[in-house]
VEXRO-297066 format. One record per residue (C-alpha): residue number from 1; x negated, y negated, z negated. Coordinates in Angstrom, 2 decimals. Example, Ala and Ser with C-alpha at 12.3 -4.5 7.8 and 13.67 -1.06 7.14 Angstrom:
REM residues 2
  num       c1       c2       c3
    1   -12.30     4.50    -7.80
    2   -13.67     1.06    -7.14
***
This chain:
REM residues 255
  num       c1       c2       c3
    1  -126.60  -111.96   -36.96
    2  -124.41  -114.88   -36.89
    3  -123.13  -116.42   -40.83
    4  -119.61  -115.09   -40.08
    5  -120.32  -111.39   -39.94
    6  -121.63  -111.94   -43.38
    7  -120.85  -110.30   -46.44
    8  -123.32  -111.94   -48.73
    9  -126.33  -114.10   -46.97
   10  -129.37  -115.15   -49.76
   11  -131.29  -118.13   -48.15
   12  -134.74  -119.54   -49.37
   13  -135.45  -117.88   -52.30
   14  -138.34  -118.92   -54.71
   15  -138.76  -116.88   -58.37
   16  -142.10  -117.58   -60.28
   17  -142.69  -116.41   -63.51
   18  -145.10  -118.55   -65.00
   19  -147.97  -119.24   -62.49
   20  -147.00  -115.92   -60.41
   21  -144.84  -116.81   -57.22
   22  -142.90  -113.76   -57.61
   23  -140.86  -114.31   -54.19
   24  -141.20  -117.03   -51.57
   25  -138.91  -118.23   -49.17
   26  -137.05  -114.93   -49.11
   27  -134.08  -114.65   -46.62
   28  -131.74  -111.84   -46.92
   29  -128.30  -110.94   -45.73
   30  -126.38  -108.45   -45.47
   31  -123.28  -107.63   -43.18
   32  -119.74  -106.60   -43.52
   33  -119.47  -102.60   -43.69
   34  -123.38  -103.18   -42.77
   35  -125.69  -100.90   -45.47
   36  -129.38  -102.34   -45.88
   37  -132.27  -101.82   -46.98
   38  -134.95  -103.72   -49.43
   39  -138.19  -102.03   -49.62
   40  -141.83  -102.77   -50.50
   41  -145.13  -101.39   -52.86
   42  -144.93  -101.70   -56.31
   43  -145.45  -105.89   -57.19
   44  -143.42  -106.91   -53.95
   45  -141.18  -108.14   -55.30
   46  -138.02  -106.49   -54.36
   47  -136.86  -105.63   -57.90
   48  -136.90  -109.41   -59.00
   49  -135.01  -110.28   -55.76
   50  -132.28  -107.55   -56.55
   51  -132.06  -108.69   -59.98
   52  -131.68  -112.29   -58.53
   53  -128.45  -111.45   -56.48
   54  -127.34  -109.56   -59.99
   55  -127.26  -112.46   -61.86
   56  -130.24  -111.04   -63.89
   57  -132.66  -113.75   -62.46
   58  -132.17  -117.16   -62.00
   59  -134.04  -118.28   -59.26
   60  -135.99  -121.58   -59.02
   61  -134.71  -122.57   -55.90
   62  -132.35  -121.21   -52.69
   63  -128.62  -120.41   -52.09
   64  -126.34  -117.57   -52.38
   65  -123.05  -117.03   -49.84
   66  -120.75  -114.47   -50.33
   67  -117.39  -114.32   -47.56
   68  -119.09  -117.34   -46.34
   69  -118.75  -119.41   -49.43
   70  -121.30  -120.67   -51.47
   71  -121.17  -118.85   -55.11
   72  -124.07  -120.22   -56.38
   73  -126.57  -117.79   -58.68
   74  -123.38  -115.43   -60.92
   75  -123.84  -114.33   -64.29
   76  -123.67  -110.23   -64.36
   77  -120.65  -110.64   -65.77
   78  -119.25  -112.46   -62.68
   79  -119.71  -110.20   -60.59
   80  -116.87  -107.63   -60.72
   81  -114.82  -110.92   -59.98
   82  -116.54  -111.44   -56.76
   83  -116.16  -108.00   -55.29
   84  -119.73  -106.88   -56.48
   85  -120.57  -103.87   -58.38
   86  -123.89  -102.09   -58.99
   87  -125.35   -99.36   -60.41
   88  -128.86   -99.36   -62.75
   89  -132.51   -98.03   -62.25
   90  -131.47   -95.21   -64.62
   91  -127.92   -94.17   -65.38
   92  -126.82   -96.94   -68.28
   93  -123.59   -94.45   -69.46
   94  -122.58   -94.16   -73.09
   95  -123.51   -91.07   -74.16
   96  -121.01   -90.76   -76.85
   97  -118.11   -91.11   -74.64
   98  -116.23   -89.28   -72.06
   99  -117.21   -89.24   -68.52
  100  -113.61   -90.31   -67.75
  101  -113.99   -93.41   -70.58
  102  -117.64   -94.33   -68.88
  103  -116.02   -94.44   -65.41
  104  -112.96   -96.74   -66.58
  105  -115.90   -99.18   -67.70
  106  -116.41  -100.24   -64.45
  107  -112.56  -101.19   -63.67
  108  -112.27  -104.20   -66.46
  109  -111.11  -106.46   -63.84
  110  -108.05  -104.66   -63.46
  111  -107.40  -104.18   -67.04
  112  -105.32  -106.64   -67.95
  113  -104.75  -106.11   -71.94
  114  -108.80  -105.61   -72.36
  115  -110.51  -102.74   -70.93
  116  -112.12  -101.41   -74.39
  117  -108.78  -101.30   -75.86
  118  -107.48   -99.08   -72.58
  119  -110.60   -96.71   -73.42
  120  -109.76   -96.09   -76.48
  121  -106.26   -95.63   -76.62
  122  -103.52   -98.22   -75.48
  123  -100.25   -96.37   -74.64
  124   -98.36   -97.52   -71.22
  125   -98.57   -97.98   -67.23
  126  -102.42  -100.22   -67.66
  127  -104.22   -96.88   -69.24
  128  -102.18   -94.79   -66.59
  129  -103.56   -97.53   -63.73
  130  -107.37   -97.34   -64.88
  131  -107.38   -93.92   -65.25
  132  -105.92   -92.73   -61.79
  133  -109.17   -95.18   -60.64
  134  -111.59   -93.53   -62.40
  135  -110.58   -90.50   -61.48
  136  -110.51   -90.46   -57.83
  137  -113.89   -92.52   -58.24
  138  -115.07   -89.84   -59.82
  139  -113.61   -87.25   -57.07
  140  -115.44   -89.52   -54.82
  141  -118.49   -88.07   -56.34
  142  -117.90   -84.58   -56.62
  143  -117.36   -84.91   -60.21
  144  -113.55   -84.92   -61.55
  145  -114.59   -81.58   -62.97
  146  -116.63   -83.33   -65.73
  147  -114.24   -86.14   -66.51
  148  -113.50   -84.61   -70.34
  149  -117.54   -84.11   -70.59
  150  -119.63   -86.43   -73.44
  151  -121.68   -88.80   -70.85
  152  -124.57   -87.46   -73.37
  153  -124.45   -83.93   -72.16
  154  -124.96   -84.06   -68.26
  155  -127.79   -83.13   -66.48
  156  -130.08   -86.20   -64.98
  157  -128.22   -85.92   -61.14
  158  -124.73   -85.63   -62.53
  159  -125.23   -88.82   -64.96
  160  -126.08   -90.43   -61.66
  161  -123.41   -89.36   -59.99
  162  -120.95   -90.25   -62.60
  163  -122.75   -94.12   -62.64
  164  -122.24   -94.31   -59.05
  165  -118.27   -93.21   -59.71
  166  -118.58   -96.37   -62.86
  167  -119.23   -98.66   -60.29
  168  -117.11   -97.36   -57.38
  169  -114.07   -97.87   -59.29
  170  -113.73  -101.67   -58.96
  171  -113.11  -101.32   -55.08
  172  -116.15  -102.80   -54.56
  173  -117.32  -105.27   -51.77
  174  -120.42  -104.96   -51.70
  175  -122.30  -102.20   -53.74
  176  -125.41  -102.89   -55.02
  177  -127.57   -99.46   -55.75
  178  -131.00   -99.76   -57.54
  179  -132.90   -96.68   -56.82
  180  -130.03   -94.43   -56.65
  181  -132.15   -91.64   -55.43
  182  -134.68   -91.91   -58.47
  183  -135.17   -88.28   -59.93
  184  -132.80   -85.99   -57.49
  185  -134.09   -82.80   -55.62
  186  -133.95   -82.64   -52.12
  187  -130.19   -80.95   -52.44
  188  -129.04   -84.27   -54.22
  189  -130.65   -86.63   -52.02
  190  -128.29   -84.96   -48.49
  191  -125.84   -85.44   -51.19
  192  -126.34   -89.05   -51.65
  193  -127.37   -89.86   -48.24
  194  -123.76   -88.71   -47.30
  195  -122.04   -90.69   -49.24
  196  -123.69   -94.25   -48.94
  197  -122.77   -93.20   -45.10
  198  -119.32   -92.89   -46.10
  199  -118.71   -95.61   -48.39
  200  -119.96   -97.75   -45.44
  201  -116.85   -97.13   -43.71
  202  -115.50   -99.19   -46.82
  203  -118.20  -101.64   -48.00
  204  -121.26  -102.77   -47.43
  205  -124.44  -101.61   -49.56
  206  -127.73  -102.79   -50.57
  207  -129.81  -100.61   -51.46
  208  -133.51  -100.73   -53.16
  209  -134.92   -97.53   -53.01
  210  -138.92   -95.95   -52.74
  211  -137.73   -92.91   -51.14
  212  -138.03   -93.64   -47.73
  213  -136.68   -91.01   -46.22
  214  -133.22   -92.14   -47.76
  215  -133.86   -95.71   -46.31
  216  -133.92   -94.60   -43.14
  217  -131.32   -92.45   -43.06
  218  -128.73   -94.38   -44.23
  219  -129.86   -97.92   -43.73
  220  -128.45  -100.22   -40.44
  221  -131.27  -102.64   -41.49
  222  -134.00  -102.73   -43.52
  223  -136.07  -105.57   -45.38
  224  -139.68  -105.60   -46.37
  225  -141.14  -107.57   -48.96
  226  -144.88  -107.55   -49.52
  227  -146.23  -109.95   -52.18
  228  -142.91  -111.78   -52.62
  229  -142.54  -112.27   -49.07
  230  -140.29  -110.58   -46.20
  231  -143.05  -109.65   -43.65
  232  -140.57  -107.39   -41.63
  233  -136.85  -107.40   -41.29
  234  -134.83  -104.83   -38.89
  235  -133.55  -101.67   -37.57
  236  -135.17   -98.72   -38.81
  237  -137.28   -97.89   -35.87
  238  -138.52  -101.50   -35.96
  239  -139.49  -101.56   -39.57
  240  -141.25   -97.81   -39.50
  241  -143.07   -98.75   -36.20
  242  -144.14  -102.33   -37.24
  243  -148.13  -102.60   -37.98
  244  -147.53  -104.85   -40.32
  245  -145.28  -102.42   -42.42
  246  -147.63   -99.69   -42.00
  247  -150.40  -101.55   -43.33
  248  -148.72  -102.92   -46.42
  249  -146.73  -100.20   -47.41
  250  -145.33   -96.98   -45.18
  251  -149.08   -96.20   -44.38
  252  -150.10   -94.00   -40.78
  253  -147.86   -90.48   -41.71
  254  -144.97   -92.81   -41.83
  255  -145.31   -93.06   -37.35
***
């Protein structure tokens, strides 16, 4: 894939913690309206090289692109800015708040008089603005129904749905998901593979996920890391058929 159909492009990544070489050399990119995949056993690294892009880890060496232009290593709180938005391992919502208030969160960057103050009560167009976005984030979802809920009262697949809605409603980029099929039923997961199909008529997604049937459902490419290192990188008939793949991580019923 040549540097101008990229999105976001990660090149030569090294993280150690202490005297463990957490990743090595770790190339990753992902394409415009492209959704991928970053797999691997537990230890492979592939949290710490999400977190990287996040802005959670600072790596000790590589470069970051995104729209072709070098952004260097953002702090989370960059990355609405950049087009970026991503959703957490669990669901992250304030409980004592509204779904509607948890959604308009994720839309700071378009509140111009301070998105906390737009939560809880500013009068005029701005509120108006960030709540039309949260809502028809959260329609996005199946959820509008529970806008007026407390976060604190959902059941485990709704709260996920309404922190995918949280970060949908920045008009996202690029969408980052971290296990977003972590604790849903089989009814939940066709949900979810749906809509990361959708939304990649709109963005491009990278997704870390152990469910594989998920991954390769949904995912145009797929990365493998395996000890901090990608050992297989492609479609995902490549990656499922790949020995090496097998071996480290999808085992034989994965054929």
């Amino acid at each position: 894939m040549s540097t101008n159909t990229n999105l976001l492009e990660a090149k030569d990544v090294n993280v150690a913690f202490g005297g463990l070489r957490a990743l090595s050399k770790v190339n990753l990119a992902v394409g415009r309206n492209e959704v991928v995949g970053l797999i691997g056993p537990n230890g492979a690294g592939k949290t710490t090289m999400f977190n990287t892009i996040c802005g959670i880890v600072t790596p000790d060496s590589g470069s970051l692109s995104f729209e072709n232009q070098p952004i260097g290593w953002p702090a989370t709180d960059e990355l609405a800015n950049l087009g970026i938005a991503r959703t957490l391992q669990g669901v992250g919502l304030f409980p004592e708040l509204t779904v509607i208030e948890n959604v308009m969160m994720g839309a700071q960057k378009f509140a111009r008089t301070g998105l906390f103050r737009a939560s809880f009560g500013i009068n005029g167009r701005d509120e108006k603005a960030l709540k039309d976005r949260a809502h028809y984030a959260l329609e996005r979802v199946y959820s509008a129904s529970l806008s007026n809920s407390h976060a604190g009262s959902l059941s485990y697949p709704d709260s996920k749905r309404v922190a995918i809605a949280r970060a949908l409603v920045s008009h996202p980029k690029l969408l980052l998901l971290d296990e977003p099929a972590g604790g849903l039923g089989a009814q939940d997961i066709e949900w979810l593979n749906r809509l990361i199909s959708d939304l990649s008529g709109e963005m491009s997604v990278l997704i870390v996920e152990h469910h594989m049937d998920v991954v390769m459902s949904v995912c145009d490419r797929i990365y493998v890391l395996n000890f901090g290192e990608v050992i297989s990188s492609g479609t995902p008939d490549f990656v499922r058929n790949d020995p090496a793949v097998i071996t480290a991580y999808l085992g034989a019923d994965a054929q």
